[in-house]
LUMMAR-59857 format. One line per 3 residues: number of its first residue (from 0); for each residue z, x, y of N, C-alpha, C. Coordinates in steps of 0.2 Angstrom, whole numbers, plus 2048, in hexadecimal, padded with zeros to 3 digits. Each point is the difference from the previous one (the first is absolute). Layout:
<atoms>
NUM = Z,X,Y,Z,X,Y,Z,X,Y; ...
</atoms>
This chain:
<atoms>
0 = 91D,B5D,BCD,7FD,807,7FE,800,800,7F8; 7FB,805,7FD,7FF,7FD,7FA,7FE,807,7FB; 803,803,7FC,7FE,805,7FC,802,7FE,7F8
3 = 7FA,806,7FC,800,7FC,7FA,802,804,7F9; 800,800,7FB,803,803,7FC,7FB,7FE,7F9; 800,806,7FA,7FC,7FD,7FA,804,7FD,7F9
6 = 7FD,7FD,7FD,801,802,7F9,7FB,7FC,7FC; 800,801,7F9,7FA,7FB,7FE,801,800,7F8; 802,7F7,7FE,800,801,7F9,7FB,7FA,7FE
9 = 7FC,804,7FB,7FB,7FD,7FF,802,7FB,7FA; 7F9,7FC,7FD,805,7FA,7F8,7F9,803,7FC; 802,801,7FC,7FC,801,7F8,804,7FB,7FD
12 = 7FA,7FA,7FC,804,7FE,7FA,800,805,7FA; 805,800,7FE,802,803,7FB,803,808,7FF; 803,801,807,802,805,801,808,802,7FE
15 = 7FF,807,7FC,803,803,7FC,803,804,804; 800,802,806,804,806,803,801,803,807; 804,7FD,803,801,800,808,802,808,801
18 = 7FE,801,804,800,809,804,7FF,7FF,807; 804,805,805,800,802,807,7FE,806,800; 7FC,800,804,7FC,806,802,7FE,801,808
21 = 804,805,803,7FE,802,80B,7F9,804,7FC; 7FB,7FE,805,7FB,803,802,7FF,803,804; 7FE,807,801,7FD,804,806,7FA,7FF,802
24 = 7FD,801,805,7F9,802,800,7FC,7FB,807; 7FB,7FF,800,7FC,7FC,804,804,7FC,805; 800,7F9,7F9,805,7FB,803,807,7FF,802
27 = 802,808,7FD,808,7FE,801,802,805,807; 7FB,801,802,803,806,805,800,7FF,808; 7FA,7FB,801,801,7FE,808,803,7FC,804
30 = 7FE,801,806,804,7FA,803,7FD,7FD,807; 7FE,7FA,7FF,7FC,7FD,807,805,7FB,804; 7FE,7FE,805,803,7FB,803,7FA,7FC,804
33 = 801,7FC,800,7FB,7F8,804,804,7FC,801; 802,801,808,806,7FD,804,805,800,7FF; 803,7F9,7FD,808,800,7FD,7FE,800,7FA
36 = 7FB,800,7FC,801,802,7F9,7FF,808,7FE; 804,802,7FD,802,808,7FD,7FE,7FF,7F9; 7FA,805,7FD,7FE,801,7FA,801,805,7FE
39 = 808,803,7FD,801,805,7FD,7FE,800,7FA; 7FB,805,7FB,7FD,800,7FB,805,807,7FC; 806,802,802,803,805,7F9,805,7FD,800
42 = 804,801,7F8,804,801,7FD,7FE,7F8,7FC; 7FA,7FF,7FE,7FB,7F9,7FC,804,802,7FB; 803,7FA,7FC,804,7FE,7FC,7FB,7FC,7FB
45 = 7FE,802,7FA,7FE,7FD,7FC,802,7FB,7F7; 7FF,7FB,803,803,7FF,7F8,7F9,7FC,7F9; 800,803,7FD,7FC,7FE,7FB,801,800,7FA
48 = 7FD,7FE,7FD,7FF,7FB,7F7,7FC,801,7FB; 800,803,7FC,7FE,805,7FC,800,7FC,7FA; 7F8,7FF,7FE,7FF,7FB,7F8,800,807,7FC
51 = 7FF,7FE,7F9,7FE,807,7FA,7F9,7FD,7FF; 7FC,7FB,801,7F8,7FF,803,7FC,7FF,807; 803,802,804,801,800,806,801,803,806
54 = 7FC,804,804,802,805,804,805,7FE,805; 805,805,803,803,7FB,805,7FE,800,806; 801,7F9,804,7FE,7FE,805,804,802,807
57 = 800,801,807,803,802,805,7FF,7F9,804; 804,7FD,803,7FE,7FA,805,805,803,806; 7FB,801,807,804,804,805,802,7F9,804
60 = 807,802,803,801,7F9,802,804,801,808; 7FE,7FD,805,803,805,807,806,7F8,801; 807,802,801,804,7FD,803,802,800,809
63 = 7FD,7FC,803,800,802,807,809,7FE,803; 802,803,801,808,7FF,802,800,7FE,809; 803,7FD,803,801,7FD,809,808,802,800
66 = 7FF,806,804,803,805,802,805,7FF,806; 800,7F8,800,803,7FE,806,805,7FA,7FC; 7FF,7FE,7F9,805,7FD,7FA,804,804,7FE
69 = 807,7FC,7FF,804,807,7FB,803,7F7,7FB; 7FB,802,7FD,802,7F9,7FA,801,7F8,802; 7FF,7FE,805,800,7F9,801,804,7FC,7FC
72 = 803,7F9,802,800,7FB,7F9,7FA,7FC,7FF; 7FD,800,805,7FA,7FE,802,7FB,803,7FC; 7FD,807,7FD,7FA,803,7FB,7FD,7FC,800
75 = 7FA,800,800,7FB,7FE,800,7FB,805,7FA; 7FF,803,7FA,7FB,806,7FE,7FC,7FC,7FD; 7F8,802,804,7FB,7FD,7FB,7FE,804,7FD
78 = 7FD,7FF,7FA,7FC,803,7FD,7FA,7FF,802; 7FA,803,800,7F8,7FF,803,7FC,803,7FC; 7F8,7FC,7FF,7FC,802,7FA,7F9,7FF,806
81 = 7FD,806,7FF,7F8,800,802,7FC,7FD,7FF; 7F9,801,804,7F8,7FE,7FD,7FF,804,7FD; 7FA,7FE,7FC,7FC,806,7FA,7FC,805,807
84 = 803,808,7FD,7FD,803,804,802,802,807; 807,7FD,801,804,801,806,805,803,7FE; 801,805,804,805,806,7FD,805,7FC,804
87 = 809,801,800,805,7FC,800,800,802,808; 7FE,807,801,803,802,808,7FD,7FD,805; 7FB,7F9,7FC,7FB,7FD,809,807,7FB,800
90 = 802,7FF,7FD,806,7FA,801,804,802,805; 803,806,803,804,804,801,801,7FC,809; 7FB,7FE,805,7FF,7FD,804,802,7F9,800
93 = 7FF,7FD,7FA,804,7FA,800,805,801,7FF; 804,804,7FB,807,7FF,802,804,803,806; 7FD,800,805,802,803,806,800,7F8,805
96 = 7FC,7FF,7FC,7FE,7FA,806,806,7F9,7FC; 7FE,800,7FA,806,7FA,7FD,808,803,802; 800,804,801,808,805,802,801,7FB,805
99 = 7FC,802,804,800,7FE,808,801,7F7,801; 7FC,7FB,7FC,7FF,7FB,802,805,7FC,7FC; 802,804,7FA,806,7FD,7FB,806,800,802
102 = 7FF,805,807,80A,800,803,801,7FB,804; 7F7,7FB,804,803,7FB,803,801,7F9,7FB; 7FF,802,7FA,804,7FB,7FC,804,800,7FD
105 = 804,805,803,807,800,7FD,800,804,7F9; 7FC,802,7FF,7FE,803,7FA,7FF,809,7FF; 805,803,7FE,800,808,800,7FD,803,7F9
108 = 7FC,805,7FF,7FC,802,7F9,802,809,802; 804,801,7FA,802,808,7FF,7FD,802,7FD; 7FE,7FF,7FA,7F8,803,7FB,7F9,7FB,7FF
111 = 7FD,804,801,7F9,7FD,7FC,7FD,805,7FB; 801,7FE,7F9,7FC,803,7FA,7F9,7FD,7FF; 7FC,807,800,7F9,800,7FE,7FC,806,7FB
114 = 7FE,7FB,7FE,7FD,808,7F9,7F7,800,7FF; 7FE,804,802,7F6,7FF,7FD,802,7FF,7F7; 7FB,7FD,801,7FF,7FE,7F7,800,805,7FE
117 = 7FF,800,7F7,7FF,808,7FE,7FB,803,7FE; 7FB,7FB,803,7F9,803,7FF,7FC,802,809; 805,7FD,805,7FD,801,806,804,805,804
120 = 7FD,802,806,803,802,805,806,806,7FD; 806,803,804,803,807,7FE,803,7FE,7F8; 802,7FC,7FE,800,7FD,7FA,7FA,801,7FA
123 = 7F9,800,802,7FA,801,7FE,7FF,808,7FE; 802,804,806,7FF,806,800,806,804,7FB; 806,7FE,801,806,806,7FB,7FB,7FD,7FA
126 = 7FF,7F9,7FB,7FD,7FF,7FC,7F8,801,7FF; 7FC,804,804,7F9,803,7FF,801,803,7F8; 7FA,7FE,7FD,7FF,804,7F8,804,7FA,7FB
129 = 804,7FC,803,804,7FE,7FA,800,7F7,801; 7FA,7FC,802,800,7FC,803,7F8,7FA,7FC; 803,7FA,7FD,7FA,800,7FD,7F9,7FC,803
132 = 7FD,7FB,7FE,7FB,7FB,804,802,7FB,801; 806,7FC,7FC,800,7F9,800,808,7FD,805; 7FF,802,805,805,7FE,805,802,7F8,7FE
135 = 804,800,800,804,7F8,802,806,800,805; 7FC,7F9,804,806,7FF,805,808,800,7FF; 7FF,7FB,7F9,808,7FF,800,805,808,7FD
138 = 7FC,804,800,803,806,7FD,804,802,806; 801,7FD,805,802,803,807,808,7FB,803; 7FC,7FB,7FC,806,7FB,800,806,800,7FA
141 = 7FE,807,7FB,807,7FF,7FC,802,808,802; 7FA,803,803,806,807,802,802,7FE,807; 800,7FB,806,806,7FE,806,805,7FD,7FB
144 = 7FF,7FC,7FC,805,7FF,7FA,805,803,800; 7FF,807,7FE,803,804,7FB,803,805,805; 7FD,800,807,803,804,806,807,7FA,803
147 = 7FE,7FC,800,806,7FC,801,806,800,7FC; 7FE,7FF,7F9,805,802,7FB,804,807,802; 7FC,805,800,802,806,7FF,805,802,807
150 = 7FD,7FD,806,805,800,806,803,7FB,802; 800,7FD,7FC,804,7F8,802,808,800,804; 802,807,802,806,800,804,7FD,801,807
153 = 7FA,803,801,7FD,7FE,808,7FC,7FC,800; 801,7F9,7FE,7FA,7FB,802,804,7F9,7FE; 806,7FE,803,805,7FB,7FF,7FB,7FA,804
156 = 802,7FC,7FD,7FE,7FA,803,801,7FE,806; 7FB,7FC,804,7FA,7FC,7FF,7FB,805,802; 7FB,7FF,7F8,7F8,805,800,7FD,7FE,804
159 = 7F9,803,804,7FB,7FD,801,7FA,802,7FE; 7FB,7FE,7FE,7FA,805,7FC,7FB,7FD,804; 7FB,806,804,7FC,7FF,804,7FA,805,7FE
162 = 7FB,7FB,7FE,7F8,802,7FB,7FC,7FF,806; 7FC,805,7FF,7F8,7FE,805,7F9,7FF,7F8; 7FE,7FD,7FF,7F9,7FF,7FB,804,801,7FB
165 = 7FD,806,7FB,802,801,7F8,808,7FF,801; 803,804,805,808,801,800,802,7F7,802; 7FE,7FC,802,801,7FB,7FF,801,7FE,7FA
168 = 7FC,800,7FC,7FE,7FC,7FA,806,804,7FB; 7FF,805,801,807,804,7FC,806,7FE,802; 802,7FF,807,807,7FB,7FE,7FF,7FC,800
171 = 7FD,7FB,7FF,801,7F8,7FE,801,802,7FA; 7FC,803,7FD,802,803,7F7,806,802,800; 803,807,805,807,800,7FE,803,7FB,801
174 = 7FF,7FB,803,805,7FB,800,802,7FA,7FE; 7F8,802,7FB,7FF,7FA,7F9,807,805,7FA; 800,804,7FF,803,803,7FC,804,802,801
177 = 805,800,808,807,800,800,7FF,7FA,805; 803,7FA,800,7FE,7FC,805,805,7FF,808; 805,804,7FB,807,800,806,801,805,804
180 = 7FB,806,7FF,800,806,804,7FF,7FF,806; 7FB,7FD,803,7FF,7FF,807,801,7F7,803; 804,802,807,801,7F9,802,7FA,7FF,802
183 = 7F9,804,803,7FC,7FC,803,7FA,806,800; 7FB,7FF,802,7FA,804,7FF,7F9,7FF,805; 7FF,805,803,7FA,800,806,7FB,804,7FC
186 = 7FB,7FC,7FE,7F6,802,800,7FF,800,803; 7FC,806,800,7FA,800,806,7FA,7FF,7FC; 7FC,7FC,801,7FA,7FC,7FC,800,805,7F9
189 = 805,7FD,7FB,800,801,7F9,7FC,7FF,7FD; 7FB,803,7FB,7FA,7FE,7FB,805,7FB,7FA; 801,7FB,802,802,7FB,7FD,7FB,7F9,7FF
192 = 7FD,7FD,7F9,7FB,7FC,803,7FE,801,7F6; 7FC,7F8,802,7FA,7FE,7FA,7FB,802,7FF; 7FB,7FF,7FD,7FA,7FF,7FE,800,7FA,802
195 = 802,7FB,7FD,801,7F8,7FE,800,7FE,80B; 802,804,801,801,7FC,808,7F8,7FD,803; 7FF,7F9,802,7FB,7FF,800,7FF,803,80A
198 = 7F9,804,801,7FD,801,806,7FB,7FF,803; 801,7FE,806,7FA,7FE,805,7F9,804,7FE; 801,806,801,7FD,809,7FD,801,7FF,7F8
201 = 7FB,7FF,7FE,802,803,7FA,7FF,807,7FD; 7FE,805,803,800,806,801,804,805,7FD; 807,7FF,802,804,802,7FE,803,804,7FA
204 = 801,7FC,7FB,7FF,7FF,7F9,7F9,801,7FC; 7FD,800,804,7F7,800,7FE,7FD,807,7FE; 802,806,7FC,7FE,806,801,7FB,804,7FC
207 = 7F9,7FB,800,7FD,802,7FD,7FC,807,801; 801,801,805,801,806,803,804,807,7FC; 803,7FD,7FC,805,806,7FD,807,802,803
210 = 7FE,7FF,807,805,804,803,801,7FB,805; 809,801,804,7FE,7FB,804,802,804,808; 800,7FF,805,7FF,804,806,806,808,801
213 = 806,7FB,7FD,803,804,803,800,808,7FC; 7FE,7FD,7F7,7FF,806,7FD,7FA,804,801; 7FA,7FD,802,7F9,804,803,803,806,805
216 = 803,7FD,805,803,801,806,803,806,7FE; 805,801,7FB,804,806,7FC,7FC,806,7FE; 7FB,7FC,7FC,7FC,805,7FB,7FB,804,804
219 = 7FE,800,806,7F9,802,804,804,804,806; 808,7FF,801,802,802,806,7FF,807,7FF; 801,804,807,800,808,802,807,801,7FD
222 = 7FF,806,7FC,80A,802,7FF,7FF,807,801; 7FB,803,805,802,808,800,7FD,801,807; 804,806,804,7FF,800,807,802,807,7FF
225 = 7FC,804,805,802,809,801,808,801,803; 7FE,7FA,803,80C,802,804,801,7F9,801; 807,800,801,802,7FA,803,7FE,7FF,807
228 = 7FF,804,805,7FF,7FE,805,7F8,7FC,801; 7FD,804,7FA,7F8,7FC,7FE,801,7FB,7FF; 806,7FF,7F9,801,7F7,7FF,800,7FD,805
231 = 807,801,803,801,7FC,807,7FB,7FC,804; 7FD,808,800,7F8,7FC,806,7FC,7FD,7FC; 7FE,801,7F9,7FD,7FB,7FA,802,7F7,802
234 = 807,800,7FC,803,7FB,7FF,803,7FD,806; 800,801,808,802,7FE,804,7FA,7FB,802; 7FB,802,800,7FA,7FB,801,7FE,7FA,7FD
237 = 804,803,7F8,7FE,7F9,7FB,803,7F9,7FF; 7FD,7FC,804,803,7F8,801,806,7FE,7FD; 800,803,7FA,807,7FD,7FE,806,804,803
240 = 7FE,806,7FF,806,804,804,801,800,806; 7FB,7FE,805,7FF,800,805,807,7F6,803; 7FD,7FC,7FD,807,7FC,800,809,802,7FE
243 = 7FF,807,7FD,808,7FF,7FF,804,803,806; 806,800,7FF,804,801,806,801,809,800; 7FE,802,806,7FE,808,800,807,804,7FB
246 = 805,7FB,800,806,804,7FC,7FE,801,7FA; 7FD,7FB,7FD,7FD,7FF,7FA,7FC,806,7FE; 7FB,801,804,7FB,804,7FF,803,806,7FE
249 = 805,801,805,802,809,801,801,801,7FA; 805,7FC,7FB,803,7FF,7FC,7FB,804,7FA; 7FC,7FC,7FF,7F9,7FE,7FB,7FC,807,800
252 = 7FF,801,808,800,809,7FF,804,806,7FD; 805,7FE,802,805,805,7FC,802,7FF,7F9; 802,7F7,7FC,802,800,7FA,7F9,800,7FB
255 = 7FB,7FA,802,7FD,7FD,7FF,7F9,806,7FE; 801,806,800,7FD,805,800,801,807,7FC; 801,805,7FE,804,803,7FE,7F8,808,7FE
258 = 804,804,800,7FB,809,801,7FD,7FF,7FA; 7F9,802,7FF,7FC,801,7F9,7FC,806,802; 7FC,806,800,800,804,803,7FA,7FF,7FE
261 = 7FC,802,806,801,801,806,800,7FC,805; 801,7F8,801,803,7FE,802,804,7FB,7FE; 7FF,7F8,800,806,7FC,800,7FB,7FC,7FC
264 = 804,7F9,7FC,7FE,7FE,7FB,806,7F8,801; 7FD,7FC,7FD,806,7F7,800,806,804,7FD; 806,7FF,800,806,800,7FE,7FF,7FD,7F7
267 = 7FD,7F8,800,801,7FB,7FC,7F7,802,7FE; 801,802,7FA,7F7,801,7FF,7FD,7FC,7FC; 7F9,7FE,805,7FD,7FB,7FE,7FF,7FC,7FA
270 = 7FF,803,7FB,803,7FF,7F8,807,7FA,802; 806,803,7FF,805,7FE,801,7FF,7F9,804; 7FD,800,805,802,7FB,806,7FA,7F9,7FD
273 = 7FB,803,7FD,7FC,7FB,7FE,801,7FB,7FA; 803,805,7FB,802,7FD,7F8,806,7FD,802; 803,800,807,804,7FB,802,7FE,7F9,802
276 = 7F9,801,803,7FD,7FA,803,7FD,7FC,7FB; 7FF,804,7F8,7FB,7FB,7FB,802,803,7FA; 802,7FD,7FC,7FF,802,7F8,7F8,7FE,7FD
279 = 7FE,807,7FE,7FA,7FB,7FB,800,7FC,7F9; 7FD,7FC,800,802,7FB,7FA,7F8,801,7FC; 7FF,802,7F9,7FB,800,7FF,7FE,7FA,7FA
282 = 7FE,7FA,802,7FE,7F9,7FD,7FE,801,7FA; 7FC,807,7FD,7FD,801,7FA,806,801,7FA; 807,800,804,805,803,7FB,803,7FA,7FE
285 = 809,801,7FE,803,800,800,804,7FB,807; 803,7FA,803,802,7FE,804,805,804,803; 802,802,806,805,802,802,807,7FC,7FF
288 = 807,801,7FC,803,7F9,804,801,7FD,804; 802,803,805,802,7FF,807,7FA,7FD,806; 7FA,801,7FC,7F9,7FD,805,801,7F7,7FF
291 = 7FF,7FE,806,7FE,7F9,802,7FC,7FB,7FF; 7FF,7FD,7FC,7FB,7FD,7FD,7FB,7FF,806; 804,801,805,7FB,7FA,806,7FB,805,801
294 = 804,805,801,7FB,806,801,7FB,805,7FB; 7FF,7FD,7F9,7FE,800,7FA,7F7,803,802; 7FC,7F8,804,7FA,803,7FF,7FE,803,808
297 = 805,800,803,7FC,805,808,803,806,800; 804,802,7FC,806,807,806,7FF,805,7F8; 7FB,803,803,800,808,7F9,806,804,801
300 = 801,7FF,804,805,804,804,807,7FA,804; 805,804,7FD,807,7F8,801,804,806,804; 804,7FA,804,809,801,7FE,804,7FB,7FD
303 = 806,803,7FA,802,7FA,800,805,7FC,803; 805,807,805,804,7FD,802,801,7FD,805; 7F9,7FD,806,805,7FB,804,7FE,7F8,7FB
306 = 7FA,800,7FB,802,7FA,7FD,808,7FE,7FD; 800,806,7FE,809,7FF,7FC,805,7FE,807; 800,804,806,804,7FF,803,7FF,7F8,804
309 = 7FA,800,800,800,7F8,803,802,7FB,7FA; 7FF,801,7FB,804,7FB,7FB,807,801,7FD; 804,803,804,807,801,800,801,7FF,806
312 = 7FF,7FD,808,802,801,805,805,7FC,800; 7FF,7F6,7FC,804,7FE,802,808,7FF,7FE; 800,806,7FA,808,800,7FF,800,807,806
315 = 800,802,804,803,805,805,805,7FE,803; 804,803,800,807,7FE,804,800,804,805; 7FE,803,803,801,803,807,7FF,7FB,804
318 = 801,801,807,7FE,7FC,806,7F8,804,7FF; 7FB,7FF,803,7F9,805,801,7FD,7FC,806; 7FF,805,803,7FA,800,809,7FB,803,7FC
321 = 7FB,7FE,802,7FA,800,801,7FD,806,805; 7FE,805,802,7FD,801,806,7F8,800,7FE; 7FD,7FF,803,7F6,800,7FE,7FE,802,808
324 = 7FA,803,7FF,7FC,803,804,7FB,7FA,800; 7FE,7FC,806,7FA,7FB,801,7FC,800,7FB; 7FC,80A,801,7F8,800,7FE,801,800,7F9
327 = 808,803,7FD,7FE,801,7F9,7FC,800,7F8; 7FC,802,7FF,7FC,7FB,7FA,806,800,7FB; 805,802,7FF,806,800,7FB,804,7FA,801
330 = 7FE,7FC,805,804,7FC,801,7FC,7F9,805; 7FA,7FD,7FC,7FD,7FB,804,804,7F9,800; 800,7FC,804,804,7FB,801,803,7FC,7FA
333 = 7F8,7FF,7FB,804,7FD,7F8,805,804,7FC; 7FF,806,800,803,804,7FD,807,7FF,803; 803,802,806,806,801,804,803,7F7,7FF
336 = 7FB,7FA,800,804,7F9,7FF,802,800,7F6; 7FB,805,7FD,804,7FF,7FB,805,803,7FD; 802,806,805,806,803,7FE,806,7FD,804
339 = 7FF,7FB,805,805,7FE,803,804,7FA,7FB; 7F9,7FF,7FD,803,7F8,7FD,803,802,7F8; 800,806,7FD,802,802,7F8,807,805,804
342 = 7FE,803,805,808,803,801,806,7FF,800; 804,802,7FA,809,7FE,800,801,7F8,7FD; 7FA,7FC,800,801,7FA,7FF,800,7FE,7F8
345 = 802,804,7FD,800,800,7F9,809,7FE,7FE; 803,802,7F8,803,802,7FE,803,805,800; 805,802,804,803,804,803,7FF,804,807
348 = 7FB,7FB,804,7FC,804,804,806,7FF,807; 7FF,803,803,802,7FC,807,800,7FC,804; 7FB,7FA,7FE,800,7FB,803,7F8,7FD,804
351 = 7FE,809,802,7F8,7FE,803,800,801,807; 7FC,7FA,804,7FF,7FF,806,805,7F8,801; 7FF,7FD,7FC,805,7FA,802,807,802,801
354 = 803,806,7FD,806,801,801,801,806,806; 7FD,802,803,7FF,805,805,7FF,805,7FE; 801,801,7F8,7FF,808,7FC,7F9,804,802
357 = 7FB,7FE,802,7F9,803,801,7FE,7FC,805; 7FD,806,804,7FB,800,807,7FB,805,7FE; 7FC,7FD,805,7FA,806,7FF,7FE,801,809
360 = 7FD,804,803,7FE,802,809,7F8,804,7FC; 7FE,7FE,806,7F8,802,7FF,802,804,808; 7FE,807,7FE,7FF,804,807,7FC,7FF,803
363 = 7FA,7FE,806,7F9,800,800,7FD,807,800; 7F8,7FE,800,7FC,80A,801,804,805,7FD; 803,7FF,7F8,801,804,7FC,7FD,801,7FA
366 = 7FE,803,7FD,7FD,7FF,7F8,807,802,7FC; 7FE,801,7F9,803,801,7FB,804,807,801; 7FF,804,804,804,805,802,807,7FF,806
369 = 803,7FA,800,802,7FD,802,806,804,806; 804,803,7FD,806,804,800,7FE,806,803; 7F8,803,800,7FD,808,804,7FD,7FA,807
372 = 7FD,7FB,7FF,800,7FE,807,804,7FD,806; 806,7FF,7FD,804,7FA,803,808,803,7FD; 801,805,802,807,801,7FE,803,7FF,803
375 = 801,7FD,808,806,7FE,801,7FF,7FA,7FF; 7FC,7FB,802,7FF,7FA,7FE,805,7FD,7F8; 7FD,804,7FC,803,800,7F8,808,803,802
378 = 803,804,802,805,802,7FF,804,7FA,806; 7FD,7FC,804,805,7FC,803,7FF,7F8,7FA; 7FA,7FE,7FF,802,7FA,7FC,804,803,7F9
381 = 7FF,806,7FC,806,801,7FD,806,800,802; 802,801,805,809,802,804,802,7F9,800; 7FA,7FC,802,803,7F8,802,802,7FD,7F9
384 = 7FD,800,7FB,7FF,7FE,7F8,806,801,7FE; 803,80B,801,802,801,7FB,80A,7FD,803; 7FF,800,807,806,7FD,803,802,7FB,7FE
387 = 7FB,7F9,7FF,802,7F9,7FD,804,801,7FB; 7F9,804,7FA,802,7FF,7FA,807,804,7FE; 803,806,801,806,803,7FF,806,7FD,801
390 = 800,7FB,805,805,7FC,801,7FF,7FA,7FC; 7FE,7FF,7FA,800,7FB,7FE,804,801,7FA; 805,7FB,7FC,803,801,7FB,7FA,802,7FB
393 = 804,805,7FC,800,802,7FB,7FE,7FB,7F9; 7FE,7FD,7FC,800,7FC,7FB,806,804,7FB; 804,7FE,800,804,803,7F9,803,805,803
396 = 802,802,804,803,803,803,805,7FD,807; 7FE,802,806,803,7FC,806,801,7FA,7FF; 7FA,7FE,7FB,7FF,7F7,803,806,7FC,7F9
399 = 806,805,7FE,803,7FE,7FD,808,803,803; 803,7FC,804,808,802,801,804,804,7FB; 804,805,802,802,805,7FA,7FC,802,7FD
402 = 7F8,801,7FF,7FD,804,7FB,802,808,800; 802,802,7FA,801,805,7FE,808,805,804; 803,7FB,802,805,803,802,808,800,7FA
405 = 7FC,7FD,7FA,804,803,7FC,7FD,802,7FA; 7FF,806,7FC,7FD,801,7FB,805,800,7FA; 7FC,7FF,7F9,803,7FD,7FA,801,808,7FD
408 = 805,7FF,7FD,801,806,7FB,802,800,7F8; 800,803,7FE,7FD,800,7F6,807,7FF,7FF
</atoms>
């Protein structure tokens, strides 16, 4: 059984002034339940970061507590990081489902931290009016940073960090930049990947077009319905929703949504969800730094974090599983063989596939939504992963006798 609690510290670099502040109002005042999970929304604890050029930012972040742990030695708390455009509570069913399937591995989890970015989802909204156009992913990866830091007495060792797409790619980031945080790490088809990767399709990378599917897909959607009960019967019909698991959906009605009068309106607005999918690059200027050469004369429109993050996989030190949906187009055969053979396999990495550090499972009849079709499927090849890898020594830790059992003094 499973109930949740808030808080939320967001990262400005170059923040001058940390403040708490309890909110009243919309978000802090209900209370739902869906199953074993309890979504108590008052007494939202906020903390944020205040530049003198900078407005402050709020990052809500829900702590789900299993009500059935009273501190274990055993802890398991992962942190978890979304897709673009997926508010944190469609996850709420998988952690129900990994609870389940992680106890017949010996494996007990008393919290799971989750935060919407701070441009998306209830995250998005306390920050409405104060929020600019040029999103970046790794901006997410130093504020789970800085929530770690900041409650680092609820989150002892051994982490687990568990991404679906963008939130994929943002812990492998967090875990270029703290490397010893997490023992191990579960993707769900992470936007991690080249230019340079050669494909049977060439298509892919090809977007003379402008734009490539998934952003079209973003910019043309419906985002307003008279009620939610309209939504429902709208988006129940629609193929992709129509694949998720009906937990999913209920969910996406409720969070995934939110009141604009006179009726309801995306949570994560279109704007936001799309400057996620593309930056534009205008060839007439100035080069971007961070733009990829490879993608110099096709992509007017870039990202450039999973080039970055695919050119750092091989110092990763986590264990990392792979999960991939069959039909994925984020993850075609080439692409997932050449994340298999750069991962951990570097200088400081973990060692790769030769050393059993990294697996990858292809679900079948799933697309890149991987984790909305296939949650229990996903929550048991994680359960199995994350039991291996937590019993394995520690590098610099365990896998040294007496480590830290006597500390040095001045």
């Amino acid at each position: 059984m499973w109930s949740d609690t808030i808080t939320s510290p967001p990262c400005i670099p170059g923040a001058t002034k940390i403040y708490l502040n309890l909110v009243d109002g919309d978000l802090s005042t209900r209370v739902k339940t869906h199953g074993s999970v309890t979504s108590p929304e008052s007494e939202t604890l906020f903390l944020g970061i205040e530049n003198v050029n900078t407005l402050p930012l709020i990052l809500l972040v829900r702590i789900y507590c299993c009500l059935l742990c009273r501190a274990p030695p055993w802890d398991r708390p992962p942190p978890a990081a979304h897709a673009n455009g997926l508010p944190k509570e469609l996850y709420e069913p998988l952690w129900e489902e990994l609870d389940r399937h992680a106890r017949g591995h010996g494996v007990r989890i008393r919290r799971i931290w989750m935060a919407d970015v701070a441009h998306q989802g209830q995250s998005g909204r306390m920050n409405d009016g104060r929020l600019g156009n040029d999103p970046h992913w790794f901006d997410h990866s130093r504020d789970l940073l800085h929530l770690v830091n900041t409650r680092r007495a609820d989150m002892p060792p051994p982490l687990v960090g568990i991404g679906h797409s963008m939130g994929g790619t943002q812990l492998a980031q967090l875990s270029l930049i703290y490397p010893s945080l997490f023992t191990t790490l579960v993707l769900f088809d992470p936007v991690i990947q080249r230019p340079a990767t050669p494909l049977q399709d060439g298509t892919l990378f090809d977007h003379r077009r402008l734009l490539c599917d998934s952003t079209c897909l973003s910019t043309h959607r419906r985002d307003r319905w008279p009620s939610r009960a309209a939504a429902n019967q709208s988006l129940g019909r629609h193929p992709v929703h129509r694949a998720w698991d009906p937990r999913v959906l209920r969910r996406w009605i409720e969070y995934g949504l939110r009141r604009d009068s006179p009726g309801v309106t995306l949570t994560t607005t279109i704007p936001q969800e799309v400057l996620t999918f593309a930056r534009p690059c205008d060839h007439s200027g100035p080069t971007p730094p961070d733009l990829d050469p490879a993608l110099r004369t096709t992509f007017p429109f870039y990202r450039p974090e999973p080039s970055l993050a695919f050119r750092d996989l091989p110092h990763l030190r986590p264990g990392v599983l792979y999960v991939i949906g069959e039909h994925s187009l984020m993850a075609r055969p080439e692409l997932r063989a050449d994340k298999l053979r750069a991962t951990g396999t570097g200088m400081g990495g973990s060692g790769g596939v030769p050393a059993g550090r990294v697996r990858e499972v292809v679900l079948p009849r799933c697309g890149h939504l991987v984790v909305q079709e296939a949650m229990g499927e996903c929550a048991e090849v994680a359960a199995s992963w994350i039991g291996a890898e937590v019993r394995r020594p520690r590098r610099g830790t365990e896998g040294f006798p007496g480590h830290g059992s006597v500390l040095s003094k001045l």
